[in-house]
C-alpha positions in Angstrom: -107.7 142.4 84.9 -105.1 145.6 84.5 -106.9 146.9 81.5 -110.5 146.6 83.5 -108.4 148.6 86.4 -107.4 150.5 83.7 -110.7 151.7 82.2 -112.6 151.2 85.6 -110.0 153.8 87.2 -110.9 156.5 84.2 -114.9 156.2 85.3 -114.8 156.3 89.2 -113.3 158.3 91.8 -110.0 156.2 92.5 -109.6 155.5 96.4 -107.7 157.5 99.3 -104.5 156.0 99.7 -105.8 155.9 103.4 -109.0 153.6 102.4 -106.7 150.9 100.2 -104.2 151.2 102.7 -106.2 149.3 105.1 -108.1 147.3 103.2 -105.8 144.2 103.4 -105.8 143.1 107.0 -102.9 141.4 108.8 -104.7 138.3 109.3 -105.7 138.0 105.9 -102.1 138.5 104.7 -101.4 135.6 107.3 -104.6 133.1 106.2 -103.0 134.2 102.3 -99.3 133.4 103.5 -100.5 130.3 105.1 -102.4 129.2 101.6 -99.3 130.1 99.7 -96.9 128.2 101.8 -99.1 124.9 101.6 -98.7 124.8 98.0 -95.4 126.2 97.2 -93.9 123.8 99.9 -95.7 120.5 98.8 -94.0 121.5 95.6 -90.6 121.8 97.7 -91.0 118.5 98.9 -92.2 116.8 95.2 -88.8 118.1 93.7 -86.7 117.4 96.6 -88.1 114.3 96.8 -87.1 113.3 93.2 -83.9 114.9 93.4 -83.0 113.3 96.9 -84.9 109.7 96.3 -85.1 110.3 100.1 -88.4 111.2 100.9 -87.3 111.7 105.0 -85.0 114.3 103.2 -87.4 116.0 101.3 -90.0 116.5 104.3 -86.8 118.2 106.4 -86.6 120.6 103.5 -90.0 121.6 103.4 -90.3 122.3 106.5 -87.5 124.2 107.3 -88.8 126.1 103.8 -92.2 126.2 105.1 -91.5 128.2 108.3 -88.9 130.8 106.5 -90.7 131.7 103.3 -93.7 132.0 105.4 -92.3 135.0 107.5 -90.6 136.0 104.7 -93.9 136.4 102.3 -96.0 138.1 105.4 -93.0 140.8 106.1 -93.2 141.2 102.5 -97.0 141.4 102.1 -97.2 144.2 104.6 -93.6 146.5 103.6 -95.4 146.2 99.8 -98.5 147.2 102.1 -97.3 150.5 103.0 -96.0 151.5 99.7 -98.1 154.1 97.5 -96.8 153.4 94.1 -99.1 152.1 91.8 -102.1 152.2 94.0 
Protein backbone atom coordinates (compact mmCIF):
# COMPACT_ATOMS: atom_id res chain seq x y z
CA UNK A 1 0.00 0.00 0.00
CA UNK A 2 2.88 2.82 0.70
CA UNK A 3 4.96 1.74 -2.20
CA UNK A 4 1.64 1.91 -4.67
CA UNK A 5 1.20 5.57 -2.89
CA UNK A 6 4.52 5.76 -3.51
CA UNK A 7 4.73 5.15 -7.22
CA UNK A 8 1.05 6.30 -7.77
CA UNK A 9 2.11 9.84 -6.25
CA UNK A 10 5.23 10.04 -8.93
CA UNK A 11 2.45 9.57 -12.02
CA UNK A 12 -0.48 11.97 -10.94
CA UNK A 13 -0.97 15.33 -9.79
CA UNK A 14 -0.99 14.74 -5.84
CA UNK A 15 -4.08 16.53 -4.15
CA UNK A 16 -4.60 20.20 -2.56
CA UNK A 17 -4.09 19.95 0.95
CA UNK A 18 -7.62 21.64 0.89
CA UNK A 19 -9.28 18.53 -1.24
CA UNK A 20 -7.66 15.70 1.32
CA UNK A 21 -8.40 17.84 4.06
CA UNK A 22 -12.02 17.35 3.75
CA UNK A 23 -12.23 14.22 2.42
CA UNK A 24 -12.76 12.40 5.81
CA UNK A 25 -16.00 13.60 7.24
CA UNK A 26 -16.77 13.91 10.96
CA UNK A 27 -19.37 11.34 10.84
CA UNK A 28 -17.31 8.93 9.13
CA UNK A 29 -14.59 9.40 11.78
CA UNK A 30 -17.50 8.73 14.29
CA UNK A 31 -19.25 5.43 12.31
CA UNK A 32 -15.00 4.47 12.20
CA UNK A 33 -14.57 5.21 16.03
CA UNK A 34 -17.75 3.43 16.73
CA UNK A 35 -16.40 0.17 14.63
CA UNK A 36 -13.08 0.46 16.39
CA UNK A 37 -14.39 0.71 19.88
CA UNK A 38 -16.74 -2.55 19.33
CA UNK A 39 -13.83 -4.54 18.73
CA UNK A 40 -11.05 -3.25 20.80
CA UNK A 41 -13.59 -3.23 23.81
CA UNK A 42 -14.98 -6.88 23.32
CA UNK A 43 -11.32 -7.57 23.58
CA UNK A 44 -11.20 -5.39 26.94
CA UNK A 45 -13.82 -7.44 28.35
CA UNK A 46 -12.19 -11.15 26.99
CA UNK A 47 -8.93 -10.20 29.01
CA UNK A 48 -10.47 -8.71 31.90
CA UNK A 49 -12.69 -11.38 32.05
CA UNK A 50 -9.85 -14.00 32.40
CA UNK A 51 -7.82 -11.91 34.49
CA UNK A 52 -10.84 -10.99 36.88
CA UNK A 53 -12.82 -14.62 36.65
CA UNK A 54 -15.64 -12.02 37.24
CA UNK A 55 -17.35 -11.50 34.19
CA UNK A 56 -19.82 -8.58 36.03
CA UNK A 57 -16.29 -7.06 36.42
CA UNK A 58 -15.13 -7.31 33.09
CA UNK A 59 -18.40 -5.67 31.46
CA UNK A 60 -17.80 -2.50 34.13
CA UNK A 61 -14.44 -2.14 32.43
CA UNK A 62 -15.44 -2.24 29.09
CA UNK A 63 -17.77 0.06 29.33
CA UNK A 64 -16.18 2.60 31.19
CA UNK A 65 -13.24 1.90 28.30
CA UNK A 66 -15.73 1.96 25.62
CA UNK A 67 -17.05 5.57 26.29
CA UNK A 68 -13.34 7.08 26.94
CA UNK A 69 -11.28 5.62 24.12
CA UNK A 70 -14.16 6.43 21.96
CA UNK A 71 -13.80 10.31 22.47
CA UNK A 72 -10.42 9.90 22.81
CA UNK A 73 -9.91 8.13 19.07
CA UNK A 74 -12.47 10.76 17.36
CA UNK A 75 -10.52 13.95 19.06
CA UNK A 76 -7.64 12.16 17.74
CA UNK A 77 -8.96 11.32 14.27
CA UNK A 78 -9.76 14.86 13.61
CA UNK A 79 -6.37 16.88 15.44
CA UNK A 80 -4.34 14.08 12.97
CA UNK A 81 -7.07 15.60 10.52
CA UNK A 82 -5.72 18.95 10.37
CA UNK A 83 -2.20 18.14 10.15
CA UNK A 84 -0.27 18.46 6.68
CA UNK A 85 2.57 16.27 7.21
CA UNK A 86 2.76 13.35 5.12
CA UNK A 87 -0.29 14.10 3.11
Amino acid sequence: MIADQLIISNKKEKASFKKDKNSESPKRSIVKSISWRAIGTLDTIIISWVITGTLTLAFSIGVVELVTKMVLYFFHERIWNTISWGK
